[in-house]
C-alpha positions in Angstrom: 35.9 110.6 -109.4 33.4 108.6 -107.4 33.5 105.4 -106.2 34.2 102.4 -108.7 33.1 98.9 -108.0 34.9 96.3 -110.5 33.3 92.8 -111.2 34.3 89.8 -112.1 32.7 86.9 -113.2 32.5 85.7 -109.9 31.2 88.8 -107.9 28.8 88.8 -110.9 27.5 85.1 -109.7 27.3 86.2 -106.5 24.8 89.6 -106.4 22.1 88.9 -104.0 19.1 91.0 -102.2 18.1 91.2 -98.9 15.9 93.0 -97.2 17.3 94.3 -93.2 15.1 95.2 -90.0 17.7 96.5 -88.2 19.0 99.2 -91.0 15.5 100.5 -91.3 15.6 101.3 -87.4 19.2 102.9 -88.1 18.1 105.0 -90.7 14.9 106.2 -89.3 16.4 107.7 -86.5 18.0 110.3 -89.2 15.0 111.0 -89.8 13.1 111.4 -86.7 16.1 113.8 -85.7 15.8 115.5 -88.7 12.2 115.6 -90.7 12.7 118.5 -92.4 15.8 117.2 -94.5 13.8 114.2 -95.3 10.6 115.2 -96.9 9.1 112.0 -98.5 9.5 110.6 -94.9 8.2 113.2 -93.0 4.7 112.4 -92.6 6.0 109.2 -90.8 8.4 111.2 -88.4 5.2 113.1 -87.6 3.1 110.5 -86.7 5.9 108.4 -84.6 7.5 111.0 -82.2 4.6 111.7 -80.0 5.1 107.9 -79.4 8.4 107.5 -79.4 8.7 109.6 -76.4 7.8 106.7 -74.2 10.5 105.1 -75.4 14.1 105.2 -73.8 16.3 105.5 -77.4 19.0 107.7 -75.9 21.8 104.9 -76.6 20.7 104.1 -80.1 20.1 108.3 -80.9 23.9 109.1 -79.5 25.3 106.3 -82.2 23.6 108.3 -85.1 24.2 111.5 -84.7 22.5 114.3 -87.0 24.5 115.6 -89.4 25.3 111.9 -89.8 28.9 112.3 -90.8 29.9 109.1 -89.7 28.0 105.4 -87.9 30.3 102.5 -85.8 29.9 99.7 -87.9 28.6 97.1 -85.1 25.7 99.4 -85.1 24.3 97.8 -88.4 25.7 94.8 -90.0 24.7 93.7 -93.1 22.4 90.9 -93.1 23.9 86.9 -93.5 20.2 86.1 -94.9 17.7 87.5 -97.5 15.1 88.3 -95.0 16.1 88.1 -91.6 13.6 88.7 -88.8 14.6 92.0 -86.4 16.3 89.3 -83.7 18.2 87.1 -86.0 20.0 91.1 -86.9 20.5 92.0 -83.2 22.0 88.6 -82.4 24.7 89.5 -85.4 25.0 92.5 -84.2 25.5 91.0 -80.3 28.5 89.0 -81.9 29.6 92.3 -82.8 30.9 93.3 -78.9 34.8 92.6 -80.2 34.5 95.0 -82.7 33.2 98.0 -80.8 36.3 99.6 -78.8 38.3 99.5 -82.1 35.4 101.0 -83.9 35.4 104.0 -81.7 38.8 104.3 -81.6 38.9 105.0 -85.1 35.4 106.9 -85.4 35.7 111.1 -84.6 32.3 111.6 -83.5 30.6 112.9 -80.5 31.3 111.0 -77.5 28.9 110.7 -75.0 28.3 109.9 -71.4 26.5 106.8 -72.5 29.1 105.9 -75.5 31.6 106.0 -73.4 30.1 103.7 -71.1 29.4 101.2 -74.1 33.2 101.5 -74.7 34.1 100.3 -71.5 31.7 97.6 -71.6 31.0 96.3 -74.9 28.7 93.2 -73.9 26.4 94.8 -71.8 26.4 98.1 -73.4 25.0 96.2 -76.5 22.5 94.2 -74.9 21.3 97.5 -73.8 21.7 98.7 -77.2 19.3 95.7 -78.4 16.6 96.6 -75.7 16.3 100.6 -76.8 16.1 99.3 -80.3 13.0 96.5 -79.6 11.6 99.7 -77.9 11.9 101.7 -81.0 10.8 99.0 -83.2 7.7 98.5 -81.6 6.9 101.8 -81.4 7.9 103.2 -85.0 8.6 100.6 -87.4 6.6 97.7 -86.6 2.8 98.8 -86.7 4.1 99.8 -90.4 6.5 96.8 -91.5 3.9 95.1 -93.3 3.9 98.2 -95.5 7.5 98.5 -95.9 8.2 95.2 -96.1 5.7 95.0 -99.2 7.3 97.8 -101.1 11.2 96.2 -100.3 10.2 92.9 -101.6 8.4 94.4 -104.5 10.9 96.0 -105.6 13.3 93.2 -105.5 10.8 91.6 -107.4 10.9 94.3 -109.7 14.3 94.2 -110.4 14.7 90.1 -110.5 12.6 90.9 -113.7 15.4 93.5 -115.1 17.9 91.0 -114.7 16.0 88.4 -116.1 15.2 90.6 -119.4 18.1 92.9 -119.4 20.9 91.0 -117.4 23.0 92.7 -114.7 23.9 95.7 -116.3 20.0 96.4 -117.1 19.8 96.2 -113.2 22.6 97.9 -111.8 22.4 100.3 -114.2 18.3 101.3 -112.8 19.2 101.7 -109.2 19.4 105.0 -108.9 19.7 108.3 -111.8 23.4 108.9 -110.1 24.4 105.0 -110.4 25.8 103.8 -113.9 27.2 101.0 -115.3 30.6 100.9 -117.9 32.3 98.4 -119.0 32.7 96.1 -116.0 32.1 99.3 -113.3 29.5 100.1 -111.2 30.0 103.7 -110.6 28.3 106.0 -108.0 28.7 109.8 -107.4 31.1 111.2 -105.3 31.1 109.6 -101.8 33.1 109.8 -98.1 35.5 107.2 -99.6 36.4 107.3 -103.5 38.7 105.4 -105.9 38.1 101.7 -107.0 37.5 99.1 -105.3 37.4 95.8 -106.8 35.0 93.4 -105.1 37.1 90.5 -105.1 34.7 88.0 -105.9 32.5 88.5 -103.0 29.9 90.2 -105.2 27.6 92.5 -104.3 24.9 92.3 -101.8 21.4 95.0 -102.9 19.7 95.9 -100.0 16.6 98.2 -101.1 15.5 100.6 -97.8 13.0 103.1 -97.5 14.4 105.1 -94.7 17.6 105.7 -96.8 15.6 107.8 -99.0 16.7 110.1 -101.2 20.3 108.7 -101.2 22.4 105.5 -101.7 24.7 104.0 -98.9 27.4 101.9 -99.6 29.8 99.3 -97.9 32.7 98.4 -99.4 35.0 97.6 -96.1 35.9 93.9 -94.4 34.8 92.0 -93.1 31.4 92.5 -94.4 30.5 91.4 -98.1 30.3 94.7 -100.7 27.1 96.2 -100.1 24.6 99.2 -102.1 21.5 100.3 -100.0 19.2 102.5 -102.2 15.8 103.6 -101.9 13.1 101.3 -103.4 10.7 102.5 -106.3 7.2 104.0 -104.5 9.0 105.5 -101.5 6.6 108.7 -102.1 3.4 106.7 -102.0 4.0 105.0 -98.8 2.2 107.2 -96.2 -0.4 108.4 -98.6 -3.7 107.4 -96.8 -5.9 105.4 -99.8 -9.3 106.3 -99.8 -11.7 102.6 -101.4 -14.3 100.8 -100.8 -13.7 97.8 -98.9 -13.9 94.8 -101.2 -17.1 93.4 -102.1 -16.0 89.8 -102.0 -13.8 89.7 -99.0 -16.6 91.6 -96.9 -18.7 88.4 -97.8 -16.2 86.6 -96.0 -15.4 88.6 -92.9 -18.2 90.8 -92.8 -18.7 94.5 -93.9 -17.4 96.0 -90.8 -14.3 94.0 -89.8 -13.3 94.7 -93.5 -13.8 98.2 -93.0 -11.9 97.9 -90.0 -8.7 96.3 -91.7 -9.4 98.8 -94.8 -8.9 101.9 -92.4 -5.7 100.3 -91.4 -3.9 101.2 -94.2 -1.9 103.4 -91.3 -1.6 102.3 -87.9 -4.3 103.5 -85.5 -5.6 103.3 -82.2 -8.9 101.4 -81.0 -10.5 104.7 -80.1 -9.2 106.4 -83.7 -10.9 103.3 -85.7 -14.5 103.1 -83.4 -15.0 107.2 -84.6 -14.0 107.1 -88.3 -16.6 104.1 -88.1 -19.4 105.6 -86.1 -18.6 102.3 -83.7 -18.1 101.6 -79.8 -14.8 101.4 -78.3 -15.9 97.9 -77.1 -17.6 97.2 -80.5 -14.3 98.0 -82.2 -12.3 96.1 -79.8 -14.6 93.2 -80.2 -13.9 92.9 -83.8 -9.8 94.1 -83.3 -9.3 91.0 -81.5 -11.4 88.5 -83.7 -8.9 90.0 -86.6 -5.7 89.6 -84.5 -7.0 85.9 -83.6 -7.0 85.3 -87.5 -3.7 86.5 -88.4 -5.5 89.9 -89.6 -4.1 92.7 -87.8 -1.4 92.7 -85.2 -1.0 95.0 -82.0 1.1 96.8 -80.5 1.9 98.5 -77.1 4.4 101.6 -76.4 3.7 102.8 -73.3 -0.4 104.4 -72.8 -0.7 103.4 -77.1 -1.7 100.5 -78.2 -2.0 100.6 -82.5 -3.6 98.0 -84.4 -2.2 97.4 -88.3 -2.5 94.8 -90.9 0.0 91.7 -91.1 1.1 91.0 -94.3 -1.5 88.3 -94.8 -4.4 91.3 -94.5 -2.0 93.1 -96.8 -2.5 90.8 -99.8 -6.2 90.4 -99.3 -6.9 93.6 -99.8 -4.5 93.9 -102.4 -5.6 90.9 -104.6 -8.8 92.2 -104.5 -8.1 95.7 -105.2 -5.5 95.3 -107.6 -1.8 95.9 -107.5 -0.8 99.5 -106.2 1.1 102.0 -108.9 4.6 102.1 -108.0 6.4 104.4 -110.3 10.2 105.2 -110.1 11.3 107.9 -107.3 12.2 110.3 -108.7 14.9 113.3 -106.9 17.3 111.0 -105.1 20.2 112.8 -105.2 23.5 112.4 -103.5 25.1 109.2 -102.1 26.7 108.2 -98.7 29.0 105.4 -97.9 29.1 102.8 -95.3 31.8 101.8 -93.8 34.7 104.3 -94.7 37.4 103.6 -96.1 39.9 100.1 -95.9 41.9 102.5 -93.1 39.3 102.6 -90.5 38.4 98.9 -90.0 35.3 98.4 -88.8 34.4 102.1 -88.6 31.0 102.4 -90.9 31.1 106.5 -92.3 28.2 107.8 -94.0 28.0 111.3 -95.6 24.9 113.9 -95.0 24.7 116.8 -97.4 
């Protein structure tokens, strides 16, 4: 049967987007545990776990386990905003430290040494929780969150234009081959929890995520609002490394080589990495790093004996308004869907399915 989401006039009125920090880390540790069963996202893995072995992640590993057959719900919240900022989410989830012995009560996975010490102290067992994941952030989402974040709010974009020509069911309806729309029904494939589930004029919160990829996640559980997470469009073209000329008329501005130098940060690299693809001195290179960092250009950052430089957002659209806008054609091959939490029965318990 699936799962069937219901709307009524109201939920309709209340569909949002938002775009959440704190699920990327969640669902990128599926796939640093796991590479091979994430293909599109494996050239990431690759590049990350060399530094992500300076990181202490233990906690945040243990509370997604691989098969992921089931996540305590404190672990990831959906987001109150549309775009929160990585703390705003770890503050929510701080306020989460009531929830987390009843969560574990009702969630049968592995229990570890250093689960079971979060169970007897919720408070400081998240705090440390919120430290191993500002470890992991730095170290393998941030130097690329420009990127990401980019493609998310693209593609929210994208589809604020389908429901501007096409109305809701135009959008729904293009979320995802297994997703379809009937009636007043938003159904999606079979899941960990089926049946219908009216949405009881909440509405329905779309939060597009590239490390979900290639399947959907859903919530439909209190005491969070209704929520679909789904792989945005261009997921495949992410970690391709793009081979141009740096632009003619922003080189007149900055000059030919710190252009160079923010147009062979299209992935994160060392200062060392960048001076010998440019035939420059470590020093040079640093010398012109820093006068990019100073300008809101490029951003840094340290995990452990690496430090990467990558391009902020701002960088981002220079290059991109000169360039031209990126293709971003639909991913294709997601298959499958996983819900999150479980079902009404298991409170604050968040399941998700791996197949």
């Amino acid at each position: 049967m699936g799962l069937e989401l219901t709307f009524t006039a109201r939920d309709a009125a209340n569909v949002r987007f938002a775009v959440s920090p704190l699920w990327e880390v969640v669902a990128s540790v599926r796939v640093v545990k796991n590479p091979a069963a994430h293909a599109v996202l494996k050239p990431w893995a690759e590049r990350v776990r060399r530094r992500l072995a300076d990181v202490d992640w233990r906690l945040l590993s243990d509370l997604v386990p691989v098969p992921t057959i089931s996540i305590v719900g404190f672990v990831c919240p959906p987001p109150a905003t549309s775009v929160p900022d990585l703390e705003v989410e770890l503050a929510g989830m701080a306020a989460m430290a009531p929830l987390v012995q009843e969560g574990f009560d009702a969630w049968d996975g592995p229990r570890t040494r250093a689960l079971q010490e979060l169970y007897a102290d919720p408070v400081g067992g998240l705090e440390r929780l919120a430290e191993e994941i500002r470890g992991y952030w730095e170290a393998a989402i941030a130097p690329y969150w420009p990127r990401v974040r980019a493609l998310l709010e693209g593609d929210v974009l994208y589809r604020a234009r389908l429901l501007a020509e096409g109305g809701l069911r135009r959008m729904l309806s293009d979320l995802d081959p297994a997703v379809t729309w009937e009636g007043e029904t938003l159904r999606l494939p079979k899941t960990v929890c089926e049946g219908v589930r009216p949405l009881g004029g909440l509405g329905l919160l779309l939060v597009p995520s590239v490390f979900t990829w290639p399947r959907v996640f859903s919530i439909t559980s209190p005491p969070w609002q209704p929520t679909i997470r789904y792989p945005p469009r261009g997921v495949a073209t992410l970690w391709e490394r793009r081979e141009s000329d740096p632009p003619q008329a922003l080189a007149a501005v900055l000059g030919r080589t710190r252009t160079r130098l923010l147009a062979e940060l299209d992935q994160p690299a060392s200062t060392k990495e960048l001076a010998a693809r440019l035939d420059l001195s470590e020093p040079g290179a640093s010398q012109h790093l820093t006068a990019l960092r100073r300008a809101g250009l490029a951003s840094a950052h340290r995990t452990g004996r690496y430090v990467l430089y990558a391009r902020t957002a701002v960088a981002e659209t220079l290059l991109a308004g000169d360039a031209g806008p990126a293709p971003s054609g639909h991913e294709q091959g997601r298959a499958g869907t996983a819900e999150l939490p479980g079902g009404v029965s298991v409170g604050p318990l968040v399941r998700t399915a791996e197949r």
